[in-house]
C-alpha positions, 0 to 999 in steps of 0.5 A: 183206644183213640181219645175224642176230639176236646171242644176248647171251652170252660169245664164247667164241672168243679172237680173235673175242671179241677183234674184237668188243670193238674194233669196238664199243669203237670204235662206242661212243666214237664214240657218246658223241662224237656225243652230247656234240657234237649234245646239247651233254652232258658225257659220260664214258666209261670201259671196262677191256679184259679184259687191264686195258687202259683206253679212254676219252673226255671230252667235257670234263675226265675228273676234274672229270666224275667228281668231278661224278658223286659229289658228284650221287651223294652227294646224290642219294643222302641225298635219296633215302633221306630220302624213302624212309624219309618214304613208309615212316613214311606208309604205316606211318601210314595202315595203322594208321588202316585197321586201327582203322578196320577194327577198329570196323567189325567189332564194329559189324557183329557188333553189327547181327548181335545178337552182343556186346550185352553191354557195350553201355550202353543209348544204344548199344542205342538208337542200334542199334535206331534205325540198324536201324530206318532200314535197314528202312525203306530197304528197304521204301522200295525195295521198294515203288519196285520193286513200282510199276515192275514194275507199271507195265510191267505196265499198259503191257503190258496196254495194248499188248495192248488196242491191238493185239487192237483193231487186229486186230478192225479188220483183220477187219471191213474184210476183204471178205465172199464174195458167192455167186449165187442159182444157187450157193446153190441148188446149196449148199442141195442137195448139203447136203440130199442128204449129210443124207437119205444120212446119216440113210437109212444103216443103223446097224453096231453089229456086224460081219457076222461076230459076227451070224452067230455070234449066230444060230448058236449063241445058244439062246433060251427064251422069247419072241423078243428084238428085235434093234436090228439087225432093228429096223433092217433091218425 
């Protein structure tokens, strides 16, 4: 069976926090024993009971073993503060270079803007407009680089068109023209004639037959008859 997962908190049960302390008091000694045996480790162990009762276990001497502990410790213990303090006095060291580093770089920026000009002797007001001048001419350096590559690619583009209206020019002339037959031109050459008469032989609508009979019935003339288009049509 799998065991369940144990929460890490006090047991508040008396007997069972009893047994649990014996079963793993025991699995630790046994621990650090197999540690000591297969590592070839100088280990120490030493736990306190809740009712002040000591367990403990030494793969060698116990005194020498903690007396070992504390001369490491005490050792250790200076080294690490000296290094401590060593790496403090360099971190304090390189924020102050980064600070003034920080600082110039700020009043040369605002002295590129224009500003603070005032104190500047005329060698730093030289040096300025020299630095300036550079600036410009890089920029319009790759300004000039920019507006060659983009017409570059421009001209590569006009010459992939020309290719390509060439190809399909190409393609048009080797297509195959349509051959017709005497017989079928002559049938052609009728059918067209006879939709033309029909065109031209078809009278002209300009008015519905409606607003022509209004026209007749009710307009009233004096004087010399007026020639319709539409009886110019039908005469």
């Amino acid at each position: 069976m799998v065991r369940g997962k144990i929460e890490m908190k006090r047991i508040e049960n008396n007997s069972s926090r009893q047994v649990t302390f014996s079963k793993r008091r025991k699995g630790l000694l046994k621990k650090a024993y197999e540690l000591s045996v297969l590592c070839d480790a100088e280990v120490a162990v030493i736990i306190f009971s809740q009712k002040d009762r000591i367990y403990e276990f030494a793969s060698s001497d116990m005194q020498r073993t903690i007396n070992r502990y504390h001369k490491h410790e005490n050792g250790s213990g200076q080294t690490n503060k000296v290094e401590v303090e060593q790496y403090v006095q360099h971190l304090r060291h390189e924020s102050a270079i980064m600070a003034k580093k920080i600082e110039i770089l700020e009043a040369s920026q605002r002295k590129l803007l224009g500003n603070d000009l005032d104190s500047c002797p005329v060698e730093e007001l030289q040096e300025i407009s020299s630095q300036l001048e550079r600036s410009l001419r890089s920029i319009r350096e790759r300004k000039g680089q920019l507006y060659m590559e983009q017409m570059e690619q421009h001209k590569a583009r006009e010459r992939f068109l020309l290719q390509e209206n060439a190809r399909l020019r190409e393609e048009c002339r080797a297509k195959p023209r349509m051959e017709f037959s005497p017989q079928e031109k002559r049938a052609s050459a009728s059918v067209s004639y006879e939709k033309a008469g029909a065109s031209a032989s078809a009278p002209i609508n300009y008015w519905s037959q409606s607003s022509m009979s209004s026209e007749v019935a009710t307009d009233l003339l004096i004087g010399q008859p007026i020639v319709r288009a539409v009886d110019r049509i039908a005469a």
